[in-house]
C-alpha positions as CSV (number, residue, x, y, z in Angstrom):
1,X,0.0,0.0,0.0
2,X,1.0,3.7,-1.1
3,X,2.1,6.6,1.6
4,X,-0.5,9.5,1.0
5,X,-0.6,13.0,2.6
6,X,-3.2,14.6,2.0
7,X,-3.7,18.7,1.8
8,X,-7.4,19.7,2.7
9,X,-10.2,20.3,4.5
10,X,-12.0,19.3,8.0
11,X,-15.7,19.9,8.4
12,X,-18.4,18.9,10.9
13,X,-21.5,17.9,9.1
14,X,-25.0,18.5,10.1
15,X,-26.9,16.2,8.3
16,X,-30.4,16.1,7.3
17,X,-32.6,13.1,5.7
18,X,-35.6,14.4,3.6
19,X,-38.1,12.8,1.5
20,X,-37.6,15.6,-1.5
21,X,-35.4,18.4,-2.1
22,X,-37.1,21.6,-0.4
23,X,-38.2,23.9,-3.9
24,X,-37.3,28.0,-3.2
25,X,-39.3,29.4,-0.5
26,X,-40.9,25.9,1.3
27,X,-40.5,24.5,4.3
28,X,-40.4,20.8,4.7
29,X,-39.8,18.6,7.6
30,X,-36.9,16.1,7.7
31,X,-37.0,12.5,8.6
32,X,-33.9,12.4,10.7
33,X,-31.2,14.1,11.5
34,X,-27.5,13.4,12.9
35,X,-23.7,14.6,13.0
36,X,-20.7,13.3,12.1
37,X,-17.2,14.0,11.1
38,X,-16.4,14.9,7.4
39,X,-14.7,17.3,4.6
40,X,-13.9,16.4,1.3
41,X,-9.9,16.2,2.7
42,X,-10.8,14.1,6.1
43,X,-13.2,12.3,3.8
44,X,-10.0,11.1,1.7
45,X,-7.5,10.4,4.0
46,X,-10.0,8.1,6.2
47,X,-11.0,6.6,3.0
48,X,-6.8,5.7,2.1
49,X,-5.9,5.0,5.5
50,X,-9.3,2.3,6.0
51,X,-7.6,1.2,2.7
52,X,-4.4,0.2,4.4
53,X,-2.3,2.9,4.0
54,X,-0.2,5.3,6.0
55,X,-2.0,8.7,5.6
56,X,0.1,12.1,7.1
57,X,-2.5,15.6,7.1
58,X,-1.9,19.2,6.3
59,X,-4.9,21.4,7.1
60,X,-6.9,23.6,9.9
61,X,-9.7,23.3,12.7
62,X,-10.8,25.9,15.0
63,X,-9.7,25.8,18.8
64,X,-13.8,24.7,19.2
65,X,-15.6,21.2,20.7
66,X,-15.8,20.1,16.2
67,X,-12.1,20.8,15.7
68,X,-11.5,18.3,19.0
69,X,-13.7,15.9,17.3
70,X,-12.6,16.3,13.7
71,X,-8.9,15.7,15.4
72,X,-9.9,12.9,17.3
73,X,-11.3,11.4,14.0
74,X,-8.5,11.2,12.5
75,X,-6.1,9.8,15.2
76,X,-8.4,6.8,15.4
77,X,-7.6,6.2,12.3
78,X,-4.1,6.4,12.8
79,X,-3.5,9.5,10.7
80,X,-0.9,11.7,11.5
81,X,-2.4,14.9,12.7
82,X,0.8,16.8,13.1
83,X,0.4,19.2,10.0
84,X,-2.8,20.0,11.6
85,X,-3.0,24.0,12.7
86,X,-5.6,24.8,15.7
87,X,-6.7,28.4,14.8
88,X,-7.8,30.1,17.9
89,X,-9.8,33.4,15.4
90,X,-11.8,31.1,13.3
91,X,-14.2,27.7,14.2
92,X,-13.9,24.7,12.3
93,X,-15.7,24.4,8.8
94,X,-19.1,22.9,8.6
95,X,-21.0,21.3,6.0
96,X,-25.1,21.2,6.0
97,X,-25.7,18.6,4.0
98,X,-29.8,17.4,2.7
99,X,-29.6,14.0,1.8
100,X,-33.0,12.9,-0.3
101,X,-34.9,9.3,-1.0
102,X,-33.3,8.9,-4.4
103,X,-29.7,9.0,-2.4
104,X,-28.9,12.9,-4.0
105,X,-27.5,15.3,-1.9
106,X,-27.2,19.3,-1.7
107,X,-24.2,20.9,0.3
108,X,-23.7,23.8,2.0
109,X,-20.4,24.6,3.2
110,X,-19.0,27.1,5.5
111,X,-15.1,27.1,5.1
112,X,-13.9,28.6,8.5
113,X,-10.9,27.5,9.6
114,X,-9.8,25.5,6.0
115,X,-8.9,28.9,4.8
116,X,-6.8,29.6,7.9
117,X,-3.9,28.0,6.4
118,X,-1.4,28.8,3.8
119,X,1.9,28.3,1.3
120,X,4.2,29.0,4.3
121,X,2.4,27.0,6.8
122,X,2.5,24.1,3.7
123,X,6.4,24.8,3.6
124,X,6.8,24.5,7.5
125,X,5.6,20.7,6.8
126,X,7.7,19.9,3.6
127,X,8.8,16.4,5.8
128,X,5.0,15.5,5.5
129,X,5.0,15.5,2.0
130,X,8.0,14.5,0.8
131,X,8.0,11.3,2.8
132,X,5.1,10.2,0.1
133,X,4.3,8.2,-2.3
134,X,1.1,10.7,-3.3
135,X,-0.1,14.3,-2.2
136,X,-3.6,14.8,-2.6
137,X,-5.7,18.3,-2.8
138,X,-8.8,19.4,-3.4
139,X,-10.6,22.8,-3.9
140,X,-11.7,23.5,-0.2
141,X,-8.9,24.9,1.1
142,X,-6.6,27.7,-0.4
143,X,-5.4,27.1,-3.9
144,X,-1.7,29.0,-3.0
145,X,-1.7,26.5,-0.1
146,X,-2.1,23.5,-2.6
147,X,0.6,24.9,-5.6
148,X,3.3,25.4,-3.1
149,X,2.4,21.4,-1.8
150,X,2.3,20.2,-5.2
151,X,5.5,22.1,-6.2
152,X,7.6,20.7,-2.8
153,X,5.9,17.1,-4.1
154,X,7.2,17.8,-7.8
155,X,11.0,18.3,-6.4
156,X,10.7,15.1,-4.4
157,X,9.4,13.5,-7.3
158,X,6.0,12.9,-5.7
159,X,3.1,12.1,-7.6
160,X,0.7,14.5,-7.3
161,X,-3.5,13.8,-7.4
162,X,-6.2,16.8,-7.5
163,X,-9.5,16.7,-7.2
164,X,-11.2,19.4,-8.6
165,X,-13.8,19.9,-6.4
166,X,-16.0,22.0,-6.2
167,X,-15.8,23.1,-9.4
168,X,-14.5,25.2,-11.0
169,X,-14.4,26.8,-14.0
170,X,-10.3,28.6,-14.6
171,X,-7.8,26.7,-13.1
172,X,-4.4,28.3,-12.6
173,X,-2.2,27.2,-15.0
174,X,0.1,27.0,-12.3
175,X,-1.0,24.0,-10.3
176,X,-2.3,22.2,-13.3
177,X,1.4,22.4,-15.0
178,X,2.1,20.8,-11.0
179,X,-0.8,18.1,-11.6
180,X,0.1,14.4,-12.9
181,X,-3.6,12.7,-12.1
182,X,-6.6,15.2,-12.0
183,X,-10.3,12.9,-10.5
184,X,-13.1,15.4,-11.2
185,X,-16.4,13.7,-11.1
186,X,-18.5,14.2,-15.1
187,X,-20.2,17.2,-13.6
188,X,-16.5,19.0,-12.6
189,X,-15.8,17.8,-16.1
190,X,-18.1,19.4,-17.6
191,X,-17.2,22.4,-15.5
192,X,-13.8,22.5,-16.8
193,X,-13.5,21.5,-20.5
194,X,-17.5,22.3,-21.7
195,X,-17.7,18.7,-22.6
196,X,-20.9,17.2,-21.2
197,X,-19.4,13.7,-19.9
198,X,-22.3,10.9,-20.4
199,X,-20.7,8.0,-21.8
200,X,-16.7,6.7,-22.8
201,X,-17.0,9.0,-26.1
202,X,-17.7,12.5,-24.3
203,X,-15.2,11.4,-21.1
204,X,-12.1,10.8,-23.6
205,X,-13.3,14.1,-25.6
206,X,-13.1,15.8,-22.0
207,X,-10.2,14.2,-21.4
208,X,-8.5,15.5,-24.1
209,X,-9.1,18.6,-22.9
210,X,-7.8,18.0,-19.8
211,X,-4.8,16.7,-21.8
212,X,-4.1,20.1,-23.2
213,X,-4.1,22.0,-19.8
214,X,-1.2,19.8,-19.1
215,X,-2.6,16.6,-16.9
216,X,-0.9,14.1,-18.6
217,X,-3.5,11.6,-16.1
218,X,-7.3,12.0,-16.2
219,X,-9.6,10.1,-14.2
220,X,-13.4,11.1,-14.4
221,X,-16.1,9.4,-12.6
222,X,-19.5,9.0,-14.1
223,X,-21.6,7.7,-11.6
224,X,-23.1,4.2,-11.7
225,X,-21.9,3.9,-15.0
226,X,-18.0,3.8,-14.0
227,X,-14.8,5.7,-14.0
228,X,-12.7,6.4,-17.3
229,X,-9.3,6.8,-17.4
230,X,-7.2,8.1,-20.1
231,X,-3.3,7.9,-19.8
232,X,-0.8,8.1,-22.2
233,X,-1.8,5.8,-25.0
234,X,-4.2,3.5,-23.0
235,X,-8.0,4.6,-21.9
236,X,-11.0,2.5,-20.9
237,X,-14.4,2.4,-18.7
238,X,-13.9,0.5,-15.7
239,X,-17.6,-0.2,-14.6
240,X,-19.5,0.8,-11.9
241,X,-20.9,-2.4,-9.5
242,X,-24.4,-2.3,-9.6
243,X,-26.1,-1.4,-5.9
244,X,-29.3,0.1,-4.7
245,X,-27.7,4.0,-3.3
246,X,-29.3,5.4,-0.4
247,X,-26.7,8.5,0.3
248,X,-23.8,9.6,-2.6
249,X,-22.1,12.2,0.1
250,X,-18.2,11.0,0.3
251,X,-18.5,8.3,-3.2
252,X,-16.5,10.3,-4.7
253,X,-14.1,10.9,-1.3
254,X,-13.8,7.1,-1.2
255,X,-13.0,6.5,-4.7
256,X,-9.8,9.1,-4.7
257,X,-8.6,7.6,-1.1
258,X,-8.3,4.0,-2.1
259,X,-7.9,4.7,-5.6
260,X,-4.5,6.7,-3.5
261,X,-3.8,3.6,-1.3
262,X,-3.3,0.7,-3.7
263,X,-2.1,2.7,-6.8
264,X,1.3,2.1,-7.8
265,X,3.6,5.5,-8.0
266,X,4.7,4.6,-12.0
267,X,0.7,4.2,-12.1
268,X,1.1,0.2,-13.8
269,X,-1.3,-0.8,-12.3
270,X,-4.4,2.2,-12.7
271,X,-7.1,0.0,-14.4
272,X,-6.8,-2.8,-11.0
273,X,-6.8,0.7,-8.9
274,X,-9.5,2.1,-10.5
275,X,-11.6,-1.5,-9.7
276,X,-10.5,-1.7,-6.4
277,X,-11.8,2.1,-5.8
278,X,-15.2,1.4,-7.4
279,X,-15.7,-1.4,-5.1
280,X,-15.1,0.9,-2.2
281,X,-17.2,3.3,-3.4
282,X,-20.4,1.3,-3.8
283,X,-20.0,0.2,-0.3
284,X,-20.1,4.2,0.5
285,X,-23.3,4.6,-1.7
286,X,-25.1,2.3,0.5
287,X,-24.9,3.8,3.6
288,X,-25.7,7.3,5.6
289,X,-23.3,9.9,6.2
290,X,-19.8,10.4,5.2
291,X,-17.5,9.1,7.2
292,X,-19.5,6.5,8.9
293,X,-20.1,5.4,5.3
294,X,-16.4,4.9,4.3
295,X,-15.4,0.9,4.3
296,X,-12.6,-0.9,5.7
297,X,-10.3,-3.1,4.0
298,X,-12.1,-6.4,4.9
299,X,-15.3,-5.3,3.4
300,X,-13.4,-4.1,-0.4
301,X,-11.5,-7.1,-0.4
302,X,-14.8,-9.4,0.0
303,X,-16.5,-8.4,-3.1
């Protein structure tokens, strides 16, 4: 299993189970309701480290009762929280999250103390990241903070893996130029490269694209139907398995942390990877939340 630090954020999520999506101006009652530890960063790492890795973390909590239990989160898992800053001005970021009967899921995030952080904190932890075999970032922290990571990975000869999420529409040039595997999901696609990703034909047109910004690795999700990967001269579907979702929050978190835990740094083996991250990531469809939802290592390795 692969060494993976990983560069993002901590939330607390509220969440909230509904029948439908509330429409502009209604007010609807939920069916249940319950917290738990998240953040599309914490979501990763747990996800790699119930994989099997070792996972190290770079990111920010407030000096609050979430920050304590965002901490404590990850130490159970056995993640090192020493890149970790406790920001006495700012809480810790929380995500309000609507989960509906069909398993879809609206977010609303409020960043707090993920924005705390920055290049020179990043810096201050250069031992984090270059004792790695991956770095891995997302868009919910600050972007400078994530360039200088990837660019102290690049030196090392790290591989680096972003996740573009949430979208958006210009990346800097910069980080992408500092990118070797970029997961957005077919809507982040879409966001990206104007390509509406549906099938194998639109993902490689998107991937292309994505080619051109200078990501010489493209891994794009599509749902139930799979994830398609296009490197170098090789690209394919590798299929979805086929269960019943009840909650999508963190599928996408699971696929990029054990896709990061068994992926081989010279990438030979990204099609077996890519399998063995779908398989995680169906388990994660089928339950609530998004950390409770993440499987272990036993429960991949049985399907």
């Amino acid at each position: 299993m692969s060494k993976v630090t990983v560069v993002g954020s901590l939330n607390f999520d509220t969440n909230l189970r509904v029948k439908r999506m509330a429409k502009p101006g209604e007010t609807i009652h939920a069916k249940d309701h319950y917290s738990a530890t998240g953040g599309k960063g914490a979501n990763q790492a747990v996800a790699a480290a119930r994989a099997g890795c070792t996972v190290k973390f770079i990111g920010a909590v407030g000096n609050d009762v979430p920050g304590k239990e965002l901490l404590a989160a990850l130490k159970q898992e056995k993640i090192d929280t020493s890149g970790v800053m406790i920001v006495d001005q700012e809480s810790t970021g929380q995500a309000y999250i609507t989960v509906d009967d069909a398993g879809q899921n609206s977010i609303t995030i409020y960043s707090g103390a993920n924005y705390r952080f920055d290049k020179n904190y990043v810096s201050q932890n250069r031992a984090l990241l270059t004792d790695s075999d991956f770095v891995v970032a997302q868009f919910e922290t600050p972007i400078a903070a994530t360039i200088t990571a990837f660019a102290i990975a690049h030196q090392a000869g790290i591989k680096t893996i972003l996740n573009p999420a949430p979208a958006m529409e210009e990346i800097p040039s910069e980080l992408l130029k500092l990118t070797d595997i970029i997961i957005p999901n077919e809507t982040e696609a879409a966001t990206i490269t104007n390509v509406q990703v549906v099938d194998e034909a639109s993902a490689k047109k998107a991937a292309e694209k994505l080619h051109q910004l200078g990501v010489a690795t493209v891994i794009i999700t599509i749902g139930s139907k799979g994830a398609f990967y296009d490197f170098q001269s090789k690209s394919g579907l590798v299929p979805a398995y086929k269960v019943e979702a009840v909650d999508t929050t963190a599928a996408g978190d699971t696929f990029i942390g054990a896709l990061a835990s068994t992926l081989k740094p010279n990438l030979a083996n990204l099609s077996k990877a890519i399998n063995f991250a779908n398989k995680a990531s169906s388990l994660t469809v089928q339950r609530y939340g998004a950390q409770p939802s993440i499987p272990y290592l036993k429960e991949i390795e049985k399907i």
